[in-house]
C-alpha positions in Angstrom: 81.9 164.7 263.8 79.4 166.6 261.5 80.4 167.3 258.5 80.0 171.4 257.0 77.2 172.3 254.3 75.6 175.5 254.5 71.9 175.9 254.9 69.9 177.6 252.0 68.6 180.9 253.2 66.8 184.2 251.0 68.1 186.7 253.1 65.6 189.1 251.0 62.5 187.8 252.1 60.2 190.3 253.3 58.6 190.1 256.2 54.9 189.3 255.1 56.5 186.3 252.9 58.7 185.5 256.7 54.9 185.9 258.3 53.0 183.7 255.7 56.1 181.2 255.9 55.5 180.6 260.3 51.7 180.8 260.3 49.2 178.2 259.2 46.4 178.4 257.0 44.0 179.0 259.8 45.9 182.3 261.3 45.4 185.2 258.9 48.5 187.0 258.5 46.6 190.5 258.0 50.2 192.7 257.7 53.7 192.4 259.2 57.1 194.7 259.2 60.5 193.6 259.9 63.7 195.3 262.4 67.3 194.6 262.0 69.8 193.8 260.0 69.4 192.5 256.3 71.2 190.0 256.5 70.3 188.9 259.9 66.9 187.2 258.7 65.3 184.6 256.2 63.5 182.1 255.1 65.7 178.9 255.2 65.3 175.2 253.2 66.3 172.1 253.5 66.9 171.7 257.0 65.9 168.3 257.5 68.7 166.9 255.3 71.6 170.0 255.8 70.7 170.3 259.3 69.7 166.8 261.3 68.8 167.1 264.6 69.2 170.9 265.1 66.6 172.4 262.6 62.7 172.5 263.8 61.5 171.9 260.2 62.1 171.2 256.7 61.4 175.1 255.8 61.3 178.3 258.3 62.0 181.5 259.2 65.6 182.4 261.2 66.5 185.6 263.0 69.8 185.9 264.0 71.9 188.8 266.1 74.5 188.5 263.5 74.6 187.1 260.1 72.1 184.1 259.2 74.0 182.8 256.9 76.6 181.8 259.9 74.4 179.4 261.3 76.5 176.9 259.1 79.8 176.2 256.9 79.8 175.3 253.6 82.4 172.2 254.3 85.1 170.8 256.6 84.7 171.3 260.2 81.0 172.2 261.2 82.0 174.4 263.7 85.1 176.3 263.8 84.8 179.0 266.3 83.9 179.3 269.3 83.3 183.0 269.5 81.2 183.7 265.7 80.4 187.5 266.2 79.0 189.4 263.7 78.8 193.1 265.1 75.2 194.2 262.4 73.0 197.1 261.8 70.3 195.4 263.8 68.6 198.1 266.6 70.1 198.5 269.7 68.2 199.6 273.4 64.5 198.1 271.9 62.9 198.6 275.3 60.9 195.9 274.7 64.1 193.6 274.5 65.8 195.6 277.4 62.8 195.2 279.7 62.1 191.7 279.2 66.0 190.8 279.7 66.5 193.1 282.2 69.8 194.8 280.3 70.7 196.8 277.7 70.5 194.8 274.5 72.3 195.5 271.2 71.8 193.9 267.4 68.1 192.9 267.8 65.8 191.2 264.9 62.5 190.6 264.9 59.1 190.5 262.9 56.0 192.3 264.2 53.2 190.8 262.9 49.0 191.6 262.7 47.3 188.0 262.6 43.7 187.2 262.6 43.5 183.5 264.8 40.6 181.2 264.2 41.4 179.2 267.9 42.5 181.3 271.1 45.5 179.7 271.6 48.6 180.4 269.2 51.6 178.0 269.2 54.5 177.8 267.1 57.7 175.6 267.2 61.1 177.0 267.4 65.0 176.3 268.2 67.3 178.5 269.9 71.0 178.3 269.3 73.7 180.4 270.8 77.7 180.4 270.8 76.9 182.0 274.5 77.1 178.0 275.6 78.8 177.0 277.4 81.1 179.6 278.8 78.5 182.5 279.1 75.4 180.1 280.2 75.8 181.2 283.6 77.1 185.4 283.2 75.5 188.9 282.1 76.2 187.9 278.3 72.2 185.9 278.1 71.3 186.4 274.4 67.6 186.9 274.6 64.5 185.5 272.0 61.7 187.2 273.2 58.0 187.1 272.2 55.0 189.5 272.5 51.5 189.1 272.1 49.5 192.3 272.2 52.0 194.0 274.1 52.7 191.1 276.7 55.8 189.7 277.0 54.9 185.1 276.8 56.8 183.2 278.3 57.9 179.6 278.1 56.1 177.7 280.6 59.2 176.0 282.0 62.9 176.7 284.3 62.3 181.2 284.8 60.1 181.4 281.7 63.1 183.0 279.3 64.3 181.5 276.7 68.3 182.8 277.3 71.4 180.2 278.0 70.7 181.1 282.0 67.9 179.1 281.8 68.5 176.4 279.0 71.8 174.4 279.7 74.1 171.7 280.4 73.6 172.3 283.4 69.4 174.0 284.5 66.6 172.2 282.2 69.4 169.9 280.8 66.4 167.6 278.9 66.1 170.7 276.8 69.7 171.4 275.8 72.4 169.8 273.4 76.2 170.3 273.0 77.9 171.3 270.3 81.3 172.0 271.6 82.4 168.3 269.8 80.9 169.4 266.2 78.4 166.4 266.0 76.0 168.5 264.6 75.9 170.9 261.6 75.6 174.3 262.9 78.6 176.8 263.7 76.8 177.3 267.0 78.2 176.0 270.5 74.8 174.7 271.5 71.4 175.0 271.1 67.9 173.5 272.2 65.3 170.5 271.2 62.5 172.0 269.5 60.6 173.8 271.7 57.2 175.6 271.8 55.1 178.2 273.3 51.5 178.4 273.4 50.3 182.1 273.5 46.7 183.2 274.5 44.5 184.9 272.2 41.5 186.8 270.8 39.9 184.6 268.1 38.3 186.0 265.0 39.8 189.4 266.1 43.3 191.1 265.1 46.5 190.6 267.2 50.0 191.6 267.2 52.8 189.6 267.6 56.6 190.4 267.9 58.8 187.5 267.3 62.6 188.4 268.1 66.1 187.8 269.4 69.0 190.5 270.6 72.0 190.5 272.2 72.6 191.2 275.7 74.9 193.4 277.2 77.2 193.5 274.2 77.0 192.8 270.9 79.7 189.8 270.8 78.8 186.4 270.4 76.1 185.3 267.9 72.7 183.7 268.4 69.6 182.9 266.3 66.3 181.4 266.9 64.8 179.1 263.8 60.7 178.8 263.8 59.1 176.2 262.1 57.2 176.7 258.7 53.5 176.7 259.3 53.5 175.5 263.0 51.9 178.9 263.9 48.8 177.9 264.5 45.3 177.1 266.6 44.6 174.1 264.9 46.6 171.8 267.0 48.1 172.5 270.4 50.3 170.6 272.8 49.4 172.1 276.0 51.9 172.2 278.8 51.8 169.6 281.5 52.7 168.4 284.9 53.5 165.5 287.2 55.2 164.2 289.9 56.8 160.7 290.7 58.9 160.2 293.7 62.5 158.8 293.3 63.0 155.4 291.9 59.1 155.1 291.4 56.7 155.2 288.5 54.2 157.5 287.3 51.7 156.8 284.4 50.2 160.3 283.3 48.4 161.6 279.9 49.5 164.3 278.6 47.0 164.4 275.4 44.0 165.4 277.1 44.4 169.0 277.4 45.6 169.1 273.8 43.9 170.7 271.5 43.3 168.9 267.7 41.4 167.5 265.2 40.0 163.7 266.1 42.8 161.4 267.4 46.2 162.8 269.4 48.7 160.6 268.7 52.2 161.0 270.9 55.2 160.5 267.6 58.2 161.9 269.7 59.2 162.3 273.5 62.1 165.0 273.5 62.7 164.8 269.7 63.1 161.5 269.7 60.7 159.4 267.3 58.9 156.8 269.7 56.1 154.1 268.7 53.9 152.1 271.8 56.2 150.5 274.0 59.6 152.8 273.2 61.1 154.4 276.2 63.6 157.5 276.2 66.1 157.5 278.4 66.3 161.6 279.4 69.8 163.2 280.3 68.8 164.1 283.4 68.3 159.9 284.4 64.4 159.5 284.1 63.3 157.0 281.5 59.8 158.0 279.6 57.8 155.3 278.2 54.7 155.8 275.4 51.8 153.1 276.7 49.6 151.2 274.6 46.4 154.1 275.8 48.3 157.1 274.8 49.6 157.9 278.4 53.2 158.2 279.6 55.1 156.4 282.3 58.2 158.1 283.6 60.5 155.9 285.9 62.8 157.9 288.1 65.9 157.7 289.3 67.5 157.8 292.6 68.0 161.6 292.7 65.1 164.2 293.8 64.8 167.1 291.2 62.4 169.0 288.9 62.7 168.2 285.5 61.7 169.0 282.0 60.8 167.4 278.4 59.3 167.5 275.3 56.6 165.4 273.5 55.5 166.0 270.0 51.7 164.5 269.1 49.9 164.5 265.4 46.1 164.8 264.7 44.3 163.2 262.0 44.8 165.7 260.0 48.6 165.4 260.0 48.8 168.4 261.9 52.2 168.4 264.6 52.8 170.5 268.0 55.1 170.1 270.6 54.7 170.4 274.6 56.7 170.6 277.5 56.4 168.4 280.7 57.8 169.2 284.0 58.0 166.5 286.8 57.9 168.8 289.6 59.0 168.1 293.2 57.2 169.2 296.1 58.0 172.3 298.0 57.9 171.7 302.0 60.3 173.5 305.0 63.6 172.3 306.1 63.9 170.2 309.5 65.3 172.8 312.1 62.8 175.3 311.3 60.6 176.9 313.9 56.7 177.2 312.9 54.6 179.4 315.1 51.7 177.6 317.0 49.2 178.0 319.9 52.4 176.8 321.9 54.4 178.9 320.5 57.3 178.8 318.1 58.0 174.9 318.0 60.6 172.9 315.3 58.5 171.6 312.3 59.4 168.6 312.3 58.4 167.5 316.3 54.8 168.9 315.2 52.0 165.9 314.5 48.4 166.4 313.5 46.1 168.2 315.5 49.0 171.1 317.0 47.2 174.4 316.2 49.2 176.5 313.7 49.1 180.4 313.6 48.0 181.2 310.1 48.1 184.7 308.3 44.6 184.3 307.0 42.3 182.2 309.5 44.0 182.5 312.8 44.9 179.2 314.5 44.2 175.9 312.7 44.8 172.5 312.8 47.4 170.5 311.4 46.0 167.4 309.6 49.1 166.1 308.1 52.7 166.0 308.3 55.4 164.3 306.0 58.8 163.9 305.9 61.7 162.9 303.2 65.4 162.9 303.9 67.8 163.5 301.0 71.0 164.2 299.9 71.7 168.5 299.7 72.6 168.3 296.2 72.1 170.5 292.6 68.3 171.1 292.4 67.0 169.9 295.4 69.8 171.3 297.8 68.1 173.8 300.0 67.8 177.6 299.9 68.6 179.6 302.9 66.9 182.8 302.9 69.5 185.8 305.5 67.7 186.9 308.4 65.5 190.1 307.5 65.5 189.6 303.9 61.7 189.8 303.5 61.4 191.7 306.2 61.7 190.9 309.7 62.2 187.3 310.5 65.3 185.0 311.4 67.5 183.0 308.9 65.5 180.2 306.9 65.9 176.8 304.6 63.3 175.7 302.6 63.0 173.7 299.4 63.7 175.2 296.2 60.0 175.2 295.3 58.7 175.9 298.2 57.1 179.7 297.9 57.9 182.4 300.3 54.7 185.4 300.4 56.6 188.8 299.1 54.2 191.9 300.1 55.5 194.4 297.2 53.4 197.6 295.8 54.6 196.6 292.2 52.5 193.4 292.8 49.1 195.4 292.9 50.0 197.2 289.2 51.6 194.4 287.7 49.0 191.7 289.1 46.2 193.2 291.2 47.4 191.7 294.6 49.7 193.3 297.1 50.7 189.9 298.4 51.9 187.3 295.8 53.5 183.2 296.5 57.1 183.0 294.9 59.0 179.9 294.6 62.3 180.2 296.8 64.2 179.1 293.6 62.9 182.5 291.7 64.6 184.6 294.5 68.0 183.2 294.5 70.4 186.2 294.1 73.9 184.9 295.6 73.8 186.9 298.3 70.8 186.9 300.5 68.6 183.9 299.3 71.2 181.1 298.5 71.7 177.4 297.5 73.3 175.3 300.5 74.3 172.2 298.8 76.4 169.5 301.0 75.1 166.5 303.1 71.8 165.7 303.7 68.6 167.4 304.2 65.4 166.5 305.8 62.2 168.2 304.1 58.9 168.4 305.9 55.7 168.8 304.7 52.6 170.7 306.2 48.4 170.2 305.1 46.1 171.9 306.1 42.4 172.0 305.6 42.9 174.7 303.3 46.1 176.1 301.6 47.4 178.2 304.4 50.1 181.0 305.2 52.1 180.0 308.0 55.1 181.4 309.7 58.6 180.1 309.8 61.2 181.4 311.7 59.0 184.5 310.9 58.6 184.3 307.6 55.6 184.1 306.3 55.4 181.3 303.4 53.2 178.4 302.0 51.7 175.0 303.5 51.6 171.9 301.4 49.1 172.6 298.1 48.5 169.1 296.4 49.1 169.3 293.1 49.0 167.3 289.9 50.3 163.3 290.1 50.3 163.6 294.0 49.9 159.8 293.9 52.9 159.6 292.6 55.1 161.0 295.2 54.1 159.1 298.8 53.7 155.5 299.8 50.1 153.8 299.3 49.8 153.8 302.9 50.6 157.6 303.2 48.4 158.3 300.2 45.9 156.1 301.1 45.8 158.5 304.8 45.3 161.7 302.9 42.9 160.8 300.8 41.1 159.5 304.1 41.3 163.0 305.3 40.2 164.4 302.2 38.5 162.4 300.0 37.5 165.3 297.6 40.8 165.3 296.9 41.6 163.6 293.5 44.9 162.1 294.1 45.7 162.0 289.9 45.1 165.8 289.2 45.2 167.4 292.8 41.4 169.0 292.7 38.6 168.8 294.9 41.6 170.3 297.8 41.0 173.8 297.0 42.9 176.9 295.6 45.9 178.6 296.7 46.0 181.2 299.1 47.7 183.6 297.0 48.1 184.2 293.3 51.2 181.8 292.2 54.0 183.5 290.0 56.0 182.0 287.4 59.9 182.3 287.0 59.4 185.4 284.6 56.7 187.0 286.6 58.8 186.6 289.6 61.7 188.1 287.6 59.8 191.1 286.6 58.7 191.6 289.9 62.0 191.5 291.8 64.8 192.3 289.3 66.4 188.8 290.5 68.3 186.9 287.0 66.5 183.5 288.2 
C-alpha cells in the first residue's frame, strides 16, 4: 500500500499561466479564460516523486469536479473514501458538456483557450481519474472530460471515443485502466487511466479555440479530475494512432512510428507506461505480450482468446520531445453461421455459400463472391455475438453478427451531421440492452464475405457490410489462405490493407455513432 503525501497545487493560477503551463513553445497561447470553481483547478508539482505511476508529468494543469486539492492525502492511508464528493460552485447544464455526455451535467471546469499552432495536428497528454470506478463504471453516473476544438467535440480514437468510466475500465479497454480500490497508488481516487493522449486537427499559423474540461454527470456526487501534462501541447511531436490485427495465439510485427510526426529519429521509450529498451516485452492485462524490435517495430503475441484490444506507446525525437499513442489490435467483423444472405438463388445460409454464388448487393446489383472464410470460437466478452430483434432497422428478421461487424443505418440526422443519408456502424456502437444485444454462451462460428469491391449485402434483410481488408490482414489467416487472397487481388497490400479499395459507406466512430443514435456505447 501507498503511502499519503499531498500533491503541491496553486489553486490561484489563472488561466493564461494554466494555458502557458499545457502548451509548448511552438503553440502560441494568444488568450484564455477559465469556468468553475476556484478551487477546483491548478497548476500542480512534483508529481513524479508525490505521485508514481498516476501523474502524466512532473508539472501540469488539473481540473477537478470537486476540490483539486483531494486528489491526495497528506499521510496515512492514500485513499480513504470511496465516495470523495465535493458538491462546488463549478457551472451546471454547460450544453456543451450536456450534449457531448448525453445528460445533464453538474460542477463543470474547464479552460477555453485561443492558440496559434505551428503544425496542424495538436496533441497533449493527460490522465483521467474518477471515484465513479468501479461501482458506477457501468450506470448513468459517467463523469465526463470533454475536449473541443473550434467548436467540435474530439474524441479519443479508441473503445466509443469518450473518455468517461463506461468506456475506460476493469472491465472495456482494460490495457488503459488501473485499480485503486487496494491503495497501491497515491491518489484518493478509486481508479484512473495510463497516460493517454489525443491528437486534434488543426489550422496552422491561424487562431483556434480550444475547451479543455471535465463535469459531473447526472449528479454532482462523486469526484473526478483530469491532469494534463506540462508542455505536451503541442505540433512538434505526435504519436499518431494506430492499428493492427494478429489472429489468436499468433504474431504480428507492425511499426507504429511511421505515421508519427517529429524531429529526426522516433524512438519507442514506453509500451503502456511501462519504460521498455530493444528486446523488452510487456505483458498487457488483457493477455497479449508487446515486444520493442531491434528496427523500431512492435511484435504483439496473442493469446488464445479473440478480442479487440487497446495500448499505449510513448516515442521521443531528437530533440527530447515525448508523445504518446494508442494502438488497437482490432478483430475482424464477419456474419454469424445461421444467417441467410440474399443471392440469385435466393436467400441461402452464409456459410453453405462458396466463391462464384452471385450475391444481391445494394449498390451494383448481383455480384460474385470471391471469397469466403470461416473462424469458430468461444461466445464470450468481446467477441460474443450481437443479435440485432427483428425490425429494428427497419424491416428485416432477427440477426447475429460480430461486434465489429457494421450494420448500414439510413437516418436524416446523418445528412446534417455528416453529409450522407446512409452511414456503416459497428454492431458494438448500437448495443442498447434491449433490441441489439450481447449473446454470450457457447460457441460461435463467424464467416467472412469479399467481394471485388466493398459491398452492401443483405442478411436476413438487413442490409450491412462485406469483408473490407484492413490494416495487418496478414496477420489474422493462415499463409495458405492469405497467400489465396492476395492471388485474387494482388493490389492488395496484405501489411496495410490498400490497393482493395474504399468502403462503401462513410465509417463512424464510437462517438459519432453515439451522437447519431443516442445509444451510451
Amino acid at each position: 500500500m501507498a503511502t499519503g503525501r499531498e500533491l503541491p497545487i496553486d489553486e490561484r493560477a489563472s488561466a493564461f499561466q494554466m494555458a502557458e503551463t499545457i502548451f509548448a513553445d511552438d503553440v502560441q497561447v494568444v488568450s484564455a479564460s477559465y469556468s468553475g470553481d476556484r478551487d477546483s483547478s491548478g497548476i500542480y508539482t512534483n508529481g513524479d516523486s508525490v505521485m508514481p505511476g498516476v501523474a502524466p508529468g512532473n508539472t501540469g494543469v488539473i481540473l477537478s469536479t470537486g476540490d483539486a486539492d483531494d486528489i491526495t492525502q497528506s499521510n496515512g492511508d492514500p485513499n480513504r473514501s470511496s465516495s470523495t464528493s465535493t458538491n462546488t460552485w463549478g457551472q451546471n447544464g454547460n450544453p456543451d458538456f450536456n450534449a457531448a455526455a448525453g445528460a445533464y451535467t453538474y460542477d463543470a471546469s474547464y479552460l477555453d483557450v485561443d492558440i496559434i499552432p505551428q503544425g496542424d495536428v495538436l496533441t497533449f497528454q493527460f490522465v483521467f481519474l474518477s471515484e465513479e470506478f468501479p461501482e458506477y463504471q457501468t450506470g448513468i453516473y459517467q463523469d465526463f472530460v470533454g475536449i473541443w476544438i473550434n467548436g467540435e467535440l474530439v474524441p479519443l480514437s479508441i473503445g466509443d471515443g469518450d473518455v468517461d468510466p463506461n468506456n475506460l475500465n476493469a472491465q472495456s479497454n482494460a490495457n488503459l485502466y488501473v485499480d485503486n480500490t487496494g491503495d497501491d497508488y497515491n491518489t484518493e481516487m478509486d481508479g484512473f487511466t495510463v497516460t493517454m493522449s489525443v491528437t486534434i486537427p488543426v489550422n496552422a499559423g491561424e487562431v483556434n479555440s480550444i475547451r479543455i474540461g471535465i463535469a459531473d454527470v447526472n449528479d454532482s456526487n462523486y469526484d473526478s479530475s483530469v491532469m494534463i501534462a506540462a508542455g505536451s501541447g503541442t505540433t512538434a511531436i505526435v504519436a499518431m494512432a494506430d492499428s493492427a490485427q494478429v489472429a489468436p495465439n499468433e504474431n504480428a510485427t507492425f511499426d507504429v512510428t511511421s505515421n508519427d510526426i517529429g524531429t529526426g529519429a522516433i524512438t519507442i521509450t514506453h509500451i503502456n507506461g511501462i519504460a521498455v529498451s530493444v528486446g523488452d516485452s510487456v505483458t498487457l492485462t488483457t493477455g497479449q505480450v508487446i515486444t520493442l524490435n531491434a528496427d523500431g517495430t512492435l511484435t504483439a503475441t496473442a493469446d488464445a482468446d479473440e478480442e479487440t484490444v487497446n495500448f499505449t506507446y510513448t516515442v521521443q525525437d531528437a530533440t527530447g520531445g515525448t508523445s504518446t499513442g494508442f494502438v488497437t489490435l482490432a478483430s475482424v467483423p464477419c456474419f454469424v453461421a445461421g444467417s441467410v444472405i440474399d443471392t440469385s438463388h435466393g436467400p441461402r445460409l452464409v456459410e453453405s455459400l462458396k466463391p462464384g454464388d452471385l450475391i444481391r448487393t445494394k449498390d451494383h446489383g448481383l455480384q460474385p463472391l470471391r471469397w469466403i472464410g470461416t473462424r469458430t470460437i468461444a461466445a464470450e466478452g468481446d467477441m460474443a455475438p450481437i443479435e440485432i430483434a427483428a425490425n429494428t432497422f427497419g424491416p428485416h428478421m432477427r440477426l447475429q453478427v460480430s461486434p465489429m461487424h457494421r450494420i448500414l443505418v439510413r437516418d436524416g440526422r446523418a445528412a446534417l451531421m455528416f453529409g450522407e443519408n446512409e452511414v456503416l456502424i459497428a454492431a458494438k456502437y448500437l448495443l442498447d440492452g434491449q433490441y441489439v444485444r450481447r449473446i454470450e454462451g457457447g460457441e460461435v462460428t463467424y464467416v467472412h464475405l469479399l467481394f471485388d469491391a466493398h459491398e452492401i449485402v443483405f442478411s436476413n434483410g438487413l442490409p450491412s457490410e462485406s469483408f473490407l481488408p484492413g490494416p495487418m490482414i496478414a496477420s489474422l489467416f493462415e499463409r495458405e489462405v492469405l497467400a489465396e487472397i492476395c492471388t485474387l487481388f494482388p493490389e492488395l497490400d496484405p501489411e496495410t490493407g490498400e490497393g482493395y479499395g474504399p468502403a462503401a459507406r462513410r465509417i463512424l466512430t464510437g462517438s459519432e455513432a453515439r451522437a447519431l443514435t443516442g445509444v451510451a456505447a
